[in-house]
mmCIF file as Biopython writes it, N, C-alpha, C and O atoms, coordinates in Angstrom:
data_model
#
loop_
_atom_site.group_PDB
_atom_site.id
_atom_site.type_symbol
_atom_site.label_atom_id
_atom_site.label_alt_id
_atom_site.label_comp_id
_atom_site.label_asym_id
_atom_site.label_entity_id
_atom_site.label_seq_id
_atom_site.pdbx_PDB_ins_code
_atom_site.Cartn_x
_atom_site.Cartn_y
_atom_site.Cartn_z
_atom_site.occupancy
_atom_site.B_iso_or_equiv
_atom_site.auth_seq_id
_atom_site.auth_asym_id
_atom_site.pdbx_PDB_model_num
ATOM 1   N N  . UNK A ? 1  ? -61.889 -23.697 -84.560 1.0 0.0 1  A 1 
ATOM 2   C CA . UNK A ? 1  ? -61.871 -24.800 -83.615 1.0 0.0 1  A 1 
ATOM 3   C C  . UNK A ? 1  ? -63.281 -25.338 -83.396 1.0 0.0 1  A 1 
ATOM 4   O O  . UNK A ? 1  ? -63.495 -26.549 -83.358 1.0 0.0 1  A 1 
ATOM 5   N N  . UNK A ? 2  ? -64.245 -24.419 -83.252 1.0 0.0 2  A 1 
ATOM 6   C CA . UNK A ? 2  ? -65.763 -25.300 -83.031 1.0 0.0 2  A 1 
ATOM 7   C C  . UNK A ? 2  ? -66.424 -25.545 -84.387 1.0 0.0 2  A 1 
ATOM 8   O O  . UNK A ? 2  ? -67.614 -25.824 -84.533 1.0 0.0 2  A 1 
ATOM 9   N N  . UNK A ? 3  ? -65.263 -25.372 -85.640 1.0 0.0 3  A 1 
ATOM 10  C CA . UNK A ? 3  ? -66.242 -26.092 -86.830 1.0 0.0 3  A 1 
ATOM 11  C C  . UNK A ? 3  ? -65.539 -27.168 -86.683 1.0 0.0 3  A 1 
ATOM 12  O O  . UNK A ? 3  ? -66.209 -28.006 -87.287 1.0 0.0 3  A 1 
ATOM 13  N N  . UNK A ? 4  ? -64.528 -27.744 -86.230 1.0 0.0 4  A 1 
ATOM 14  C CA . UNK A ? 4  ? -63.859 -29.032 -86.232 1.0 0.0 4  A 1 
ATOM 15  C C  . UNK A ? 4  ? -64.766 -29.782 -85.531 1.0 0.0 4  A 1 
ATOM 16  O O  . UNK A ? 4  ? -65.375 -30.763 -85.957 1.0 0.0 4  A 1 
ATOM 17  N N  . UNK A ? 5  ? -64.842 -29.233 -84.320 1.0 0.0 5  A 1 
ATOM 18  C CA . UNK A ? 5  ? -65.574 -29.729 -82.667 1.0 0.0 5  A 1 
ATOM 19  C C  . UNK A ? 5  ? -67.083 -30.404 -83.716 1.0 0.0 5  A 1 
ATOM 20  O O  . UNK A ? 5  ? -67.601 -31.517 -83.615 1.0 0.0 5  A 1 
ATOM 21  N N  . UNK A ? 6  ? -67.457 -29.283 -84.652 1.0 0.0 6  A 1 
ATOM 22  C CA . UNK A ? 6  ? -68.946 -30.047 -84.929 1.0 0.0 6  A 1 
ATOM 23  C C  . UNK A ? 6  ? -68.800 -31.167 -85.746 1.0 0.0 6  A 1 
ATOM 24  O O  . UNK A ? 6  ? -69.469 -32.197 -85.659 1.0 0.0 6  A 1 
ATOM 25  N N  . UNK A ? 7  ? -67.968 -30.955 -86.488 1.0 0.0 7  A 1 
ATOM 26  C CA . UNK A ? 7  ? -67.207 -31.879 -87.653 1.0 0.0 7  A 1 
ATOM 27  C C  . UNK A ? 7  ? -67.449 -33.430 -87.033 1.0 0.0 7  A 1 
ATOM 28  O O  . UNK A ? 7  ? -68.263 -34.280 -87.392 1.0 0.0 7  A 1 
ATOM 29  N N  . UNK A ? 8  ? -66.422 -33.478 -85.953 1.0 0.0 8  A 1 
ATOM 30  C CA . UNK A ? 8  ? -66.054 -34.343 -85.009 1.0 0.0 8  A 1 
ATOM 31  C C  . UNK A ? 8  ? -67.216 -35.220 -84.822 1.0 0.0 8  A 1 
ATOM 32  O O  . UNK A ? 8  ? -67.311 -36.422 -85.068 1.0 0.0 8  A 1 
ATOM 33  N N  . UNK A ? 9  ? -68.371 -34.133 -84.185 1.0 0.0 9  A 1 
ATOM 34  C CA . UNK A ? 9  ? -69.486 -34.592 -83.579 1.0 0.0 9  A 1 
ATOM 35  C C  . UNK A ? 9  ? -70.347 -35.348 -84.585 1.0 0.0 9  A 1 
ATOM 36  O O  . UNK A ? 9  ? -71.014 -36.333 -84.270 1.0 0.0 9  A 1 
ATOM 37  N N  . UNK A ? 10 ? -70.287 -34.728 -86.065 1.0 0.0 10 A 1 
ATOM 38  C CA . UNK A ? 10 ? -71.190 -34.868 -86.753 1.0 0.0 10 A 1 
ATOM 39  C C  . UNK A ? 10 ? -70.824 -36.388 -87.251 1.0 0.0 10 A 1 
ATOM 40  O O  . UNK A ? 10 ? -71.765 -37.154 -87.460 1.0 0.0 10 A 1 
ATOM 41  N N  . UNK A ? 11 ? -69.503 -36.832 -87.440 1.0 0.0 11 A 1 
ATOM 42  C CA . UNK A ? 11 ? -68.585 -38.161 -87.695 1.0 0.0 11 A 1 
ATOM 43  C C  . UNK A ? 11 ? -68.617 -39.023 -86.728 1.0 0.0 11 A 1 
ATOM 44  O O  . UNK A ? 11 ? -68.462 -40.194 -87.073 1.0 0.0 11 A 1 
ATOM 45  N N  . UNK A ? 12 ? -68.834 -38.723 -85.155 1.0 0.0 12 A 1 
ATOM 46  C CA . UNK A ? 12 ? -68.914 -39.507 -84.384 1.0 0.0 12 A 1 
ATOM 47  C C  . UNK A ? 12 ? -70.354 -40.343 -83.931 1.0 0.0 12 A 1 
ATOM 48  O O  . UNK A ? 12 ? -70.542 -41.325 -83.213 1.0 0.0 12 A 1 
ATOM 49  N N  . UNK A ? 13 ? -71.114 -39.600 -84.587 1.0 0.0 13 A 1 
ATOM 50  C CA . UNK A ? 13 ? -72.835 -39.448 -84.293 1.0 0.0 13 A 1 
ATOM 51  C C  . UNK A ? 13 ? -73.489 -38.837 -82.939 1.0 0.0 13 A 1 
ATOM 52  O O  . UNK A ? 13 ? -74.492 -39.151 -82.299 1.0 0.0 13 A 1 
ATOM 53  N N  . UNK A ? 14 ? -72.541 -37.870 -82.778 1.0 0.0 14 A 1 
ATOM 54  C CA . UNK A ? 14 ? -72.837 -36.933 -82.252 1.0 0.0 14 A 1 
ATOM 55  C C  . UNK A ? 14 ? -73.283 -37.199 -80.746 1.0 0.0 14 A 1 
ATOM 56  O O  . UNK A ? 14 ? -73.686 -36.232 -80.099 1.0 0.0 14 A 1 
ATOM 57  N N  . UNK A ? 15 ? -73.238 -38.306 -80.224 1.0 0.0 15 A 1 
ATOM 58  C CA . UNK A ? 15 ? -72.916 -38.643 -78.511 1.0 0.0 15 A 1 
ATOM 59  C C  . UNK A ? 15 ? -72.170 -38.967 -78.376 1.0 0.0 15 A 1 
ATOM 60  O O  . UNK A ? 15 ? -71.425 -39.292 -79.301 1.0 0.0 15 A 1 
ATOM 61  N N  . UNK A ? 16 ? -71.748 -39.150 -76.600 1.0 0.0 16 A 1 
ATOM 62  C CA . UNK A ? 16 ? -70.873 -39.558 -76.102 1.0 0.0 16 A 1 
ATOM 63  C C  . UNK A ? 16 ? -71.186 -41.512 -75.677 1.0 0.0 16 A 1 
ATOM 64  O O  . UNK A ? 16 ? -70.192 -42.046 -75.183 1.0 0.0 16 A 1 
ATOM 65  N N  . UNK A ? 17 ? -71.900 -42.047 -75.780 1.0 0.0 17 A 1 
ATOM 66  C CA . UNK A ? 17 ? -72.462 -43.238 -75.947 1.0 0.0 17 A 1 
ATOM 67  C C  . UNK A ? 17 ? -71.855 -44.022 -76.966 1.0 0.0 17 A 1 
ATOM 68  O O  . UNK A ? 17 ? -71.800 -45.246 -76.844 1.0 0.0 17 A 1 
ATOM 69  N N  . UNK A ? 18 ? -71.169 -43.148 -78.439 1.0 0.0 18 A 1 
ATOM 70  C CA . UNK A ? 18 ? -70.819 -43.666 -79.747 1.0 0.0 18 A 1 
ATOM 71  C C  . UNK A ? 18 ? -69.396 -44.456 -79.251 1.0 0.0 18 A 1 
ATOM 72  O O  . UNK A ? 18 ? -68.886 -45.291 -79.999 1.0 0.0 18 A 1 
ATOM 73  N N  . UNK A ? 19 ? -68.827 -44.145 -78.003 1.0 0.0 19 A 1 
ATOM 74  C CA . UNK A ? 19 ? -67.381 -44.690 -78.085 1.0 0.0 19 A 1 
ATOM 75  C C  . UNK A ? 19 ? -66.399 -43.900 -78.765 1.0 0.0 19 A 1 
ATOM 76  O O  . UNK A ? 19 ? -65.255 -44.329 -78.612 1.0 0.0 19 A 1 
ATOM 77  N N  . UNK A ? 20 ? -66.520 -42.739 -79.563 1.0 0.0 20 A 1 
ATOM 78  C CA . UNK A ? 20 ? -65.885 -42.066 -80.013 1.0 0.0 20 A 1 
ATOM 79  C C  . UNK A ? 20 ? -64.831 -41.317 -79.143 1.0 0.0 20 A 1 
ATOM 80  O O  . UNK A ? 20 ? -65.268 -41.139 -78.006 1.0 0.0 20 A 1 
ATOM 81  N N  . UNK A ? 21 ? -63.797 -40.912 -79.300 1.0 0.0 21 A 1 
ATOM 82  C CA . UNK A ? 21 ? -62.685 -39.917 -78.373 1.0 0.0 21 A 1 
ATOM 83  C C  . UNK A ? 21 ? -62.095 -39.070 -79.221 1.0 0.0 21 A 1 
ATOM 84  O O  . UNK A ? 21 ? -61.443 -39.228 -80.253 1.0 0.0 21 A 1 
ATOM 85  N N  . UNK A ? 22 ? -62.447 -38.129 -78.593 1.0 0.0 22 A 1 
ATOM 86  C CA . UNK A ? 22 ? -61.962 -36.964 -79.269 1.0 0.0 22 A 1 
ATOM 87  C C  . UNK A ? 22 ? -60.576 -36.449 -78.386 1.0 0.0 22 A 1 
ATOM 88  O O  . UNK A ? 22 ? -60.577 -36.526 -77.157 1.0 0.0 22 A 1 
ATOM 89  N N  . UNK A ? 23 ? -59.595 -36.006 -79.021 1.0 0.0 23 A 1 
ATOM 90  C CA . UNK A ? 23 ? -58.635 -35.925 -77.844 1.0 0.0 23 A 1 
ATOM 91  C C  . UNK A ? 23 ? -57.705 -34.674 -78.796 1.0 0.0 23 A 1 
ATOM 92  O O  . UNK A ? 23 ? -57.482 -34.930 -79.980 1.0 0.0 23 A 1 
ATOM 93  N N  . UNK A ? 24 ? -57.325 -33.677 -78.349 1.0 0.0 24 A 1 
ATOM 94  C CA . UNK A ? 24 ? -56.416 -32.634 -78.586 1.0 0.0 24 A 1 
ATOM 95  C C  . UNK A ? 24 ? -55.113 -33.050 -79.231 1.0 0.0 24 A 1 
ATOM 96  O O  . UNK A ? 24 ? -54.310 -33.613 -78.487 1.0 0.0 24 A 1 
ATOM 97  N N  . UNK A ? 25 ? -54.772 -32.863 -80.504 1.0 0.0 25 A 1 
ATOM 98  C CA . UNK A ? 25 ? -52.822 -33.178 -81.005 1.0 0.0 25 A 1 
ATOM 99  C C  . UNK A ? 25 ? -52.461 -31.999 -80.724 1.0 0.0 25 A 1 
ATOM 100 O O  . UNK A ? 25 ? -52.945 -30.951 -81.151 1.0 0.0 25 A 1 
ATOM 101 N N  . UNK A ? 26 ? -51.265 -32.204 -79.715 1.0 0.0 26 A 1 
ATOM 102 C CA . UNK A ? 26 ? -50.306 -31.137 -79.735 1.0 0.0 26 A 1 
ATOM 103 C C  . UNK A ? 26 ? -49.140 -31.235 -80.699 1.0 0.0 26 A 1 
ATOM 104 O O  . UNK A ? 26 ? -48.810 -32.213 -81.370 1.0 0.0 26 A 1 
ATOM 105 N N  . UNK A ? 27 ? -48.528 -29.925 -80.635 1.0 0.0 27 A 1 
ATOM 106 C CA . UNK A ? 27 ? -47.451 -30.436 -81.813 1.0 0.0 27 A 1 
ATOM 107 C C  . UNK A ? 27 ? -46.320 -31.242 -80.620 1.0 0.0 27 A 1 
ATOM 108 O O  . UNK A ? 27 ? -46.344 -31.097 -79.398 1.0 0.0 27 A 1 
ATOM 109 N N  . UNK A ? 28 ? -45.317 -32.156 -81.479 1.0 0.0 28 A 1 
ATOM 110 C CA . UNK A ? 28 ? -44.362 -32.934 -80.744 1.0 0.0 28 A 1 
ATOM 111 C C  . UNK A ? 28 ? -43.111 -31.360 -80.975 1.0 0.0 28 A 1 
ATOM 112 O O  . UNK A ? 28 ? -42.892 -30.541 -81.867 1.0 0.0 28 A 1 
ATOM 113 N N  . UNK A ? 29 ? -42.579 -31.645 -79.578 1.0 0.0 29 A 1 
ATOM 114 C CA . UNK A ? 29 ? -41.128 -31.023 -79.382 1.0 0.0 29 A 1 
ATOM 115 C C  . UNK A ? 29 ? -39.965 -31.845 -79.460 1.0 0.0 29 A 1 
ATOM 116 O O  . UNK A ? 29 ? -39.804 -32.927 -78.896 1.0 0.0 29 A 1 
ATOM 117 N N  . UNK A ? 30 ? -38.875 -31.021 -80.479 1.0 0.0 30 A 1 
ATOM 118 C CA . UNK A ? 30 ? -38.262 -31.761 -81.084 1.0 0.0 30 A 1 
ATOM 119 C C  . UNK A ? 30 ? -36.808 -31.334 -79.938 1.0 0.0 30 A 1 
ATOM 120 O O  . UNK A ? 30 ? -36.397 -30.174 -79.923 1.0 0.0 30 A 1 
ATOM 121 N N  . UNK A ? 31 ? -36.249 -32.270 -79.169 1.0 0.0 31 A 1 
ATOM 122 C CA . UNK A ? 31 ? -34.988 -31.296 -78.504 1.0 0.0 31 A 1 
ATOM 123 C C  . UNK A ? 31 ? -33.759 -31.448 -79.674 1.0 0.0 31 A 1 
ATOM 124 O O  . UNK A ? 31 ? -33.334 -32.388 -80.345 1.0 0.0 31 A 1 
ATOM 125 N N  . UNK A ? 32 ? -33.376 -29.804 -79.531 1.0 0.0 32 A 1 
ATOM 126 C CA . UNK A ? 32 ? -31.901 -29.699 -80.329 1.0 0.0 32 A 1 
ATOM 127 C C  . UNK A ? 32 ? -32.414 -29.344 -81.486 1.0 0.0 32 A 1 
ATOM 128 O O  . UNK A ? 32 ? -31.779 -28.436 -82.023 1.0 0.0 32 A 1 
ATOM 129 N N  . UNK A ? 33 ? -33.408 -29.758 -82.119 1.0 0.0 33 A 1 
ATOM 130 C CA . UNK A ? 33 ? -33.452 -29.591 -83.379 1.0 0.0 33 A 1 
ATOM 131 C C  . UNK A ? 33 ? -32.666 -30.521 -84.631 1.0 0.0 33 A 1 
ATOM 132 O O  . UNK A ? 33 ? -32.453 -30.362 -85.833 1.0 0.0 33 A 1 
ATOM 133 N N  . UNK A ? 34 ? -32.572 -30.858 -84.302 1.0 0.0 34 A 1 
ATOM 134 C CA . UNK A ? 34 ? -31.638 -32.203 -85.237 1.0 0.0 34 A 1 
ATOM 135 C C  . UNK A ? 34 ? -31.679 -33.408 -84.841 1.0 0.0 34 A 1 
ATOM 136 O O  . UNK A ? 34 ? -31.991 -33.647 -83.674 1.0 0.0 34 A 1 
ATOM 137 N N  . UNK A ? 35 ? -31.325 -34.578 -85.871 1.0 0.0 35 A 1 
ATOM 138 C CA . UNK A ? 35 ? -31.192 -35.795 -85.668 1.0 0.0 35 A 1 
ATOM 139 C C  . UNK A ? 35 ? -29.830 -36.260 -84.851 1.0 0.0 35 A 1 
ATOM 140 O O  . UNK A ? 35 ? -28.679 -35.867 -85.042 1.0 0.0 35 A 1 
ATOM 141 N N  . UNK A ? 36 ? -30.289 -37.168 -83.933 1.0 0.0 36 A 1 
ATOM 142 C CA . UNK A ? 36 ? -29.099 -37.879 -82.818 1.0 0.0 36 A 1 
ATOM 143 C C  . UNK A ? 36 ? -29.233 -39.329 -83.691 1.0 0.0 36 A 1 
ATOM 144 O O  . UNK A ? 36 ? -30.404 -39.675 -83.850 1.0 0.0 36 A 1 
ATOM 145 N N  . UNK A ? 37 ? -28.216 -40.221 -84.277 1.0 0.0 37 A 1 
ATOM 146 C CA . UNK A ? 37 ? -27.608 -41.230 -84.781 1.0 0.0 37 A 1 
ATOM 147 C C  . UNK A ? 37 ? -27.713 -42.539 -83.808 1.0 0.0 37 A 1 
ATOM 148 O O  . UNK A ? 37 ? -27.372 -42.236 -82.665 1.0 0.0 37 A 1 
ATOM 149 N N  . UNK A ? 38 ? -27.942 -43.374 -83.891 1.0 0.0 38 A 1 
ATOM 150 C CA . UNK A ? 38 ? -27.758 -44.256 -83.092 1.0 0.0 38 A 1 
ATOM 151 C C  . UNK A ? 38 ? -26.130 -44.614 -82.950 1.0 0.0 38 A 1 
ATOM 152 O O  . UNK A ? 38 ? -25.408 -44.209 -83.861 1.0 0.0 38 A 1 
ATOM 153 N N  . UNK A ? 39 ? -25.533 -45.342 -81.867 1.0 0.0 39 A 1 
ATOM 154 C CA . UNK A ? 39 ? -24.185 -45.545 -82.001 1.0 0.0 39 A 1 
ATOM 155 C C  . UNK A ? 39 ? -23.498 -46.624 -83.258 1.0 0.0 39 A 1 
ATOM 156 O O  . UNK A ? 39 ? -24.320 -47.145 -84.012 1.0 0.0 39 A 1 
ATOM 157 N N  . UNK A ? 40 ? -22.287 -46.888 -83.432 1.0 0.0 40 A 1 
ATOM 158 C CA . UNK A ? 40 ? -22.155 -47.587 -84.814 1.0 0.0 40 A 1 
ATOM 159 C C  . UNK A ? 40 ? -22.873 -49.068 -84.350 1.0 0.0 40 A 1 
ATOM 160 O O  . UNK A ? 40 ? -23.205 -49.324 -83.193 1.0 0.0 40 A 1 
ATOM 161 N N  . UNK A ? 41 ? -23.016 -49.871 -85.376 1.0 0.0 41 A 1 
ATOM 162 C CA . UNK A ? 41 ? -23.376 -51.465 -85.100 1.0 0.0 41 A 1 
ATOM 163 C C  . UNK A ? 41 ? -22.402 -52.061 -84.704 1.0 0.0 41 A 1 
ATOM 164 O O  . UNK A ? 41 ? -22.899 -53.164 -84.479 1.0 0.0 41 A 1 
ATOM 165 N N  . UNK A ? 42 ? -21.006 -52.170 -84.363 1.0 0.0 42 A 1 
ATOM 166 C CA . UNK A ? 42 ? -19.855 -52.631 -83.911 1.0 0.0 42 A 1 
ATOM 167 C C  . UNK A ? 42 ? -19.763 -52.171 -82.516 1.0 0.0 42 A 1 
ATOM 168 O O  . UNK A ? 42 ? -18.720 -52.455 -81.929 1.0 0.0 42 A 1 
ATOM 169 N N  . UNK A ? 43 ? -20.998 -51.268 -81.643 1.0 0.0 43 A 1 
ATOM 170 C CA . UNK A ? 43 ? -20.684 -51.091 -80.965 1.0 0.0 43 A 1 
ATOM 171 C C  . UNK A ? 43 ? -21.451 -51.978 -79.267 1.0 0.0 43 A 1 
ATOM 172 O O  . UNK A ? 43 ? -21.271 -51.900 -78.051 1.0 0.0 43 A 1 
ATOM 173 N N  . UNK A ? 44 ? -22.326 -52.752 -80.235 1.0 0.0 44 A 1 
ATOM 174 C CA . UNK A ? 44 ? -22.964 -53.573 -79.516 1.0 0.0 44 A 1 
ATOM 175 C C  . UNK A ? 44 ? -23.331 -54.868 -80.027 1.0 0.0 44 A 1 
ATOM 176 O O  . UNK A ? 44 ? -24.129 -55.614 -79.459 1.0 0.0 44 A 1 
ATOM 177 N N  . UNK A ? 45 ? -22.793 -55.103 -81.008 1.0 0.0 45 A 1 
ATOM 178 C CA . UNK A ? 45 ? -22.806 -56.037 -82.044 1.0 0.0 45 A 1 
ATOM 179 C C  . UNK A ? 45 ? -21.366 -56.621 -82.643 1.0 0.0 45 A 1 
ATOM 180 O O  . UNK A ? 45 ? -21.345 -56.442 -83.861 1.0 0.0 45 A 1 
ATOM 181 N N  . UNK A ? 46 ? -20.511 -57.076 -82.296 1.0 0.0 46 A 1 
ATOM 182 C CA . UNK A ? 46 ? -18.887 -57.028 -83.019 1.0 0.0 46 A 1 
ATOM 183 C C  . UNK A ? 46 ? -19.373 -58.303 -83.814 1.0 0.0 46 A 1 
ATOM 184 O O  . UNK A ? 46 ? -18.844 -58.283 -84.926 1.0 0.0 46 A 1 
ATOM 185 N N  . UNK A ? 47 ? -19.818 -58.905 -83.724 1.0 0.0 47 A 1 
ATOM 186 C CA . UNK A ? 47 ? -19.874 -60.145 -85.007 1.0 0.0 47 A 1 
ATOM 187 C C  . UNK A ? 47 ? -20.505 -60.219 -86.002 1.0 0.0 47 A 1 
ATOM 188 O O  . UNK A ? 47 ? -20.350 -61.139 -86.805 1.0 0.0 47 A 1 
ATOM 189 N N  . UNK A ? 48 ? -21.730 -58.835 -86.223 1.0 0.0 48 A 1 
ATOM 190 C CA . UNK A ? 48 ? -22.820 -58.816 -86.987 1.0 0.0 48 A 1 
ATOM 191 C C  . UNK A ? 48 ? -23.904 -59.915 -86.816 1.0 0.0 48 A 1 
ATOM 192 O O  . UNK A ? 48 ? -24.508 -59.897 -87.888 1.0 0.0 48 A 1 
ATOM 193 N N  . UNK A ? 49 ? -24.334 -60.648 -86.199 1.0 0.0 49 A 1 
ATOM 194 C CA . UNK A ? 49 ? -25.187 -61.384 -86.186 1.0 0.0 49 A 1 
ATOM 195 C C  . UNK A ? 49 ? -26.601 -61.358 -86.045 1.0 0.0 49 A 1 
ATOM 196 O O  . UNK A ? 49 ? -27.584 -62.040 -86.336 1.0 0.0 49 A 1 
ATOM 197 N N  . UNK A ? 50 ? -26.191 -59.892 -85.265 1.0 0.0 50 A 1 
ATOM 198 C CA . UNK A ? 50 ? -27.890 -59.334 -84.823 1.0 0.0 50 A 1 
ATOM 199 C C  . UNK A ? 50 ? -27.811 -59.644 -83.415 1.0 0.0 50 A 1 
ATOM 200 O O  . UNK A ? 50 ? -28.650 -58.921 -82.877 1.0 0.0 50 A 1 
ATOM 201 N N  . UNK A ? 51 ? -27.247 -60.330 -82.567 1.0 0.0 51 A 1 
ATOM 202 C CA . UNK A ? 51 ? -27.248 -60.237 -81.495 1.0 0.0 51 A 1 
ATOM 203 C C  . UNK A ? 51 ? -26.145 -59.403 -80.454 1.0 0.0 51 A 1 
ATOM 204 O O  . UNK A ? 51 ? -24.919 -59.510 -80.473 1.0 0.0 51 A 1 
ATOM 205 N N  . UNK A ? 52 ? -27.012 -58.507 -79.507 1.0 0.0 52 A 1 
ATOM 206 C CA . UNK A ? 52 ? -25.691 -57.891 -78.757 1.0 0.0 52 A 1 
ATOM 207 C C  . UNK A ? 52 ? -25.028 -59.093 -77.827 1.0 0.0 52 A 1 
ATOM 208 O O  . UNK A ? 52 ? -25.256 -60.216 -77.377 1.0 0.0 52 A 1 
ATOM 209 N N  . UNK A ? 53 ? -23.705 -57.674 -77.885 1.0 0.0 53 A 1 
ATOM 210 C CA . UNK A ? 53 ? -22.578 -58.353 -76.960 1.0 0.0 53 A 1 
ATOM 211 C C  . UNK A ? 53 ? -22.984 -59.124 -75.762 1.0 0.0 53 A 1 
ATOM 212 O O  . UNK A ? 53 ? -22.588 -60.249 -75.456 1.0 0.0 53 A 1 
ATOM 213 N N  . UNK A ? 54 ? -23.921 -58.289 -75.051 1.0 0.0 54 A 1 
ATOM 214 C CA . UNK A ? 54 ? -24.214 -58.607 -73.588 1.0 0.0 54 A 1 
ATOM 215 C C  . UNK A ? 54 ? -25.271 -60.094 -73.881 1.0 0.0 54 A 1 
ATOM 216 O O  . UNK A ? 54 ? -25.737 -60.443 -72.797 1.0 0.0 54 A 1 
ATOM 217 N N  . UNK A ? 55 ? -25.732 -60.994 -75.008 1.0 0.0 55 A 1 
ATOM 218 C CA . UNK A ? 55 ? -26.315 -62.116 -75.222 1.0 0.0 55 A 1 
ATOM 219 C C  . UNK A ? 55 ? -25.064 -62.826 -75.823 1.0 0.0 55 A 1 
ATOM 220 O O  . UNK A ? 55 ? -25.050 -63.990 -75.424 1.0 0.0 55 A 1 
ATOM 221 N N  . UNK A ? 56 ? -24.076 -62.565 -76.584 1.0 0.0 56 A 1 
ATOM 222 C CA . UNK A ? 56 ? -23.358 -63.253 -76.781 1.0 0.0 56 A 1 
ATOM 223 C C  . UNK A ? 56 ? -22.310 -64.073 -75.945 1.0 0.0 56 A 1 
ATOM 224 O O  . UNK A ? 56 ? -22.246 -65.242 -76.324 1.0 0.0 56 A 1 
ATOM 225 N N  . UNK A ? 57 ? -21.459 -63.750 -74.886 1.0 0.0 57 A 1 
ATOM 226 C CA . UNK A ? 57 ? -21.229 -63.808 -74.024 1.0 0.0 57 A 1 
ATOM 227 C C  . UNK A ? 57 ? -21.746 -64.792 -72.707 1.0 0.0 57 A 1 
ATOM 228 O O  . UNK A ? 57 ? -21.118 -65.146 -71.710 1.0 0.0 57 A 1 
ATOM 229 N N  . UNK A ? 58 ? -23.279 -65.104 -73.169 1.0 0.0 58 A 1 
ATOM 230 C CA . UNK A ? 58 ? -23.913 -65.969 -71.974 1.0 0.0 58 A 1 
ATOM 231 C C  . UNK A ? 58 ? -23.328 -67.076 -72.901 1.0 0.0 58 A 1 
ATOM 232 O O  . UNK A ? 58 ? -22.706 -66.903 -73.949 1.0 0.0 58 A 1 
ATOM 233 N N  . UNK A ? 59 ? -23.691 -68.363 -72.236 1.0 0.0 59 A 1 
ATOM 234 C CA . UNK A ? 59 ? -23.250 -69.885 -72.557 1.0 0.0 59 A 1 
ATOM 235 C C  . UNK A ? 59 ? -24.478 -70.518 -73.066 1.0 0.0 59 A 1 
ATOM 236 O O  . UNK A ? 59 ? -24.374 -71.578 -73.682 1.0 0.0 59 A 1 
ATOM 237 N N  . UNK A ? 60 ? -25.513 -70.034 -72.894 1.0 0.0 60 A 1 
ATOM 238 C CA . UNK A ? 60 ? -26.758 -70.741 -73.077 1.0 0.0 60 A 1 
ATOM 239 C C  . UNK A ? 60 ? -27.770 -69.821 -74.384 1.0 0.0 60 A 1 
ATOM 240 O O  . UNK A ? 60 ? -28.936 -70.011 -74.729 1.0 0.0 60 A 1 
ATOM 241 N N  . UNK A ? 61 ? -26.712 -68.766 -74.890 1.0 0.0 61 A 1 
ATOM 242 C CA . UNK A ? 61 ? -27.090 -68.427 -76.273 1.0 0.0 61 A 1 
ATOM 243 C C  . UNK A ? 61 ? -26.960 -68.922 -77.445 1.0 0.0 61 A 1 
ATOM 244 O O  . UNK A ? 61 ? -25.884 -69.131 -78.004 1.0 0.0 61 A 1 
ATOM 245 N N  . UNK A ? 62 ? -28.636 -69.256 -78.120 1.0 0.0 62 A 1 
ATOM 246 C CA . UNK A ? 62 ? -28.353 -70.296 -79.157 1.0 0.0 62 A 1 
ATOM 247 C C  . UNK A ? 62 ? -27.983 -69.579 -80.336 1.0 0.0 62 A 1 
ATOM 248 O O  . UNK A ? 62 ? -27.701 -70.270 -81.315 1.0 0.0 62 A 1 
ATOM 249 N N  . UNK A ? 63 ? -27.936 -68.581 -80.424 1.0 0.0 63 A 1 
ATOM 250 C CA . UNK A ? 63 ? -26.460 -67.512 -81.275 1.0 0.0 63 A 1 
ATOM 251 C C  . UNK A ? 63 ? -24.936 -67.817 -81.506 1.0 0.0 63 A 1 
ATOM 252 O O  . UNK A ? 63 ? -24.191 -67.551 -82.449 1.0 0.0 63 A 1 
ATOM 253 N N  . UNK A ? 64 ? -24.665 -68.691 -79.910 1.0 0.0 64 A 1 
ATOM 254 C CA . UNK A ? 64 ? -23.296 -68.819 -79.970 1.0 0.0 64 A 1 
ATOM 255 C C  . UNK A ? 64 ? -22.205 -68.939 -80.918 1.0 0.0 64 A 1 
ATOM 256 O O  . UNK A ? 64 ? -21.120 -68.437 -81.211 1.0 0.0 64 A 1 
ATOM 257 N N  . UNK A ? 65 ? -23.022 -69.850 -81.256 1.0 0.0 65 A 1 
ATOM 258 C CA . UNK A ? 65 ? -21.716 -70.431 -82.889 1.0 0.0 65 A 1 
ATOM 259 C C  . UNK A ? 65 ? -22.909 -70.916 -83.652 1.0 0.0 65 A 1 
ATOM 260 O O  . UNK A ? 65 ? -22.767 -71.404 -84.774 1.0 0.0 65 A 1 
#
């Protein structure tokens, strides 16, 4: 860890003046362990257009027709 830290320093030019940030990666937590699917495209989309239901439906969507 402090040959990185010098690494860092030595790439950054070695002050804090450089604008440089050094900042810790944690690892990401994955919940479940597996992939969650988005729902089908028919399920917010019935016409395929690319626009959801809840825009289709207004009167003043230039989607309409």
């Amino acid at each position: 860890m402090k040959r990185i830290l010098l690494l860092l320093a030595a790439v950054c030019g070695a002050t804090a003046l450089t604008g440089c940030v050094i900042a810790p990666v944690e690892p990401v937590a994955v919940r479940g362990g597996y992939y969650h699917s988005p729902p089908p495209r028919a399920w917010r989309d019935n016409d395929g257009d690319g626009v959801p239901n809840r825009y289709d439906r207004r009167p003043n969507d230039p989607y309409r027709y």
